[in-house]
C-alpha positions as CSV (number, residue, x, y, z in Angstrom):
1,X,75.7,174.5,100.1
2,X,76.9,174.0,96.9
3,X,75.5,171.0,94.9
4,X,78.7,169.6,94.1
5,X,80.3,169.9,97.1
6,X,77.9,167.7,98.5
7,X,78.6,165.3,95.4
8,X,82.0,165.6,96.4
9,X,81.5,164.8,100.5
10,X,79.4,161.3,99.1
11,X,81.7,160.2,97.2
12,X,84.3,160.8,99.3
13,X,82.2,158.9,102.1
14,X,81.5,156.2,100.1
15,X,85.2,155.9,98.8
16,X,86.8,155.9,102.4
17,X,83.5,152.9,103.4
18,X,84.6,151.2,100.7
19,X,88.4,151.0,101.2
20,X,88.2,150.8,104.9
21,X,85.7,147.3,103.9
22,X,88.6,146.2,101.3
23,X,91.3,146.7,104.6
24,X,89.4,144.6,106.8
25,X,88.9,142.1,104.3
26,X,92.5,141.6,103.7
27,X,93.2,141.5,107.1
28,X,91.0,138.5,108.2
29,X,92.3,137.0,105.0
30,X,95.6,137.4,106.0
31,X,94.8,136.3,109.8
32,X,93.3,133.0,108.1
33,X,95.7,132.3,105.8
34,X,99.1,132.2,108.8
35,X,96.8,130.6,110.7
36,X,96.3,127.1,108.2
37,X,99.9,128.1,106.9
38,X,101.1,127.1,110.8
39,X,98.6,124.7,111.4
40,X,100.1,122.7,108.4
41,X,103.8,123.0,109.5
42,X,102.8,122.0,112.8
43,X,101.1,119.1,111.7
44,X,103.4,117.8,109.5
45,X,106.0,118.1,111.4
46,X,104.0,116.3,114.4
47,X,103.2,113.1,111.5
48,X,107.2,113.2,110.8
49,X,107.8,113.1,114.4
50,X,105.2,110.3,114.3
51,X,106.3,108.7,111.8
52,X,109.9,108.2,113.4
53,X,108.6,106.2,116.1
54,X,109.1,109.1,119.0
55,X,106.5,110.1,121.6
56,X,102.6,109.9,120.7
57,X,102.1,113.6,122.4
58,X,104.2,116.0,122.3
59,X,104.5,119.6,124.6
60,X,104.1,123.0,123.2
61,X,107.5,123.9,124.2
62,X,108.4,121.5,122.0
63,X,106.4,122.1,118.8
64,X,107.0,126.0,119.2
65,X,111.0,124.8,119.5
66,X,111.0,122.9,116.8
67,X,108.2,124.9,114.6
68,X,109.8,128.6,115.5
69,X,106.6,129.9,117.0
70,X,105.9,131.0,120.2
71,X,103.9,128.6,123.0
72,X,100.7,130.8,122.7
73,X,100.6,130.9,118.8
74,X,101.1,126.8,119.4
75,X,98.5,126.0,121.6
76,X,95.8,128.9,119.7
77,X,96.9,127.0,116.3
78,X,96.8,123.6,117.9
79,X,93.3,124.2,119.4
80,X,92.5,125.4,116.0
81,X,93.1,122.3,113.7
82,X,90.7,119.6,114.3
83,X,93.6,116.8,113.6
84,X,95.5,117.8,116.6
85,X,93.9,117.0,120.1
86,X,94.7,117.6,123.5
87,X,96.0,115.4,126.0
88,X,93.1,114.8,128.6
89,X,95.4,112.6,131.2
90,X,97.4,113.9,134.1
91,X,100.2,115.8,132.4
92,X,98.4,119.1,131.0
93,X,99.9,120.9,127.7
94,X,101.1,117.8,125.2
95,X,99.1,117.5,121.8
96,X,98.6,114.3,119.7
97,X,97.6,113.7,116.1
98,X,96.2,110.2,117.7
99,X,92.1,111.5,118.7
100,X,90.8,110.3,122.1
101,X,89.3,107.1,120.3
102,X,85.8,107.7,121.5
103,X,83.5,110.3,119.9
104,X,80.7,109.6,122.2
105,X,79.6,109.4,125.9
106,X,77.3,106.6,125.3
């Protein structure tokens, strides 16, 4: 084989490596960025809600209403963002920016 042809296949290779490295880079970039971009509208529009002396927890039907996001991009988002917990009582599904109170078991 011809010496530059091979030149030609590594570079090649390593051109293709390198911009297939700079697409996936971009990509979980991009994934993390809409992720805190809906975590923030979520949670400030949960303090506003708050704030207006409504309910303490509110449903994901509710959020992804008033947030235009679906119920599965709510509760992924909401189970993302360490300022919004989970109700733990008997009706399943409502989120709070108020934490459990207790950190511990002891």
């Amino acid at each position: 084989m011809d010496q530059e042809l091979i030149n030609d296949i590594i570079s090649t290779s390593f051109g293709g490596a390198a911009a297939g490295l700079a697409l996936y880079g971009m990509q979980t970039l991009f994934g993390w960025i809409g992720v805190k971009r809906d975590a923030c509208r979520v949670h400030r529009w949960m303090e506003a809600e708050s704030k207006a002396g409504k309910e303490t927890y509110r449903t994901t039907r509710a959020i992804a209403s008033h947030n235009n996001l679906t119920e599965d991009r709510v509760r992924f988002v909401c189970s993302y963002d360490d300022r919004i917990h989970l109700s733990v009582g008997n009706v399943p599904d409502k989120w709070s920016l108020q934490g459990r109170g207790r950190t511990s078991g002891f």
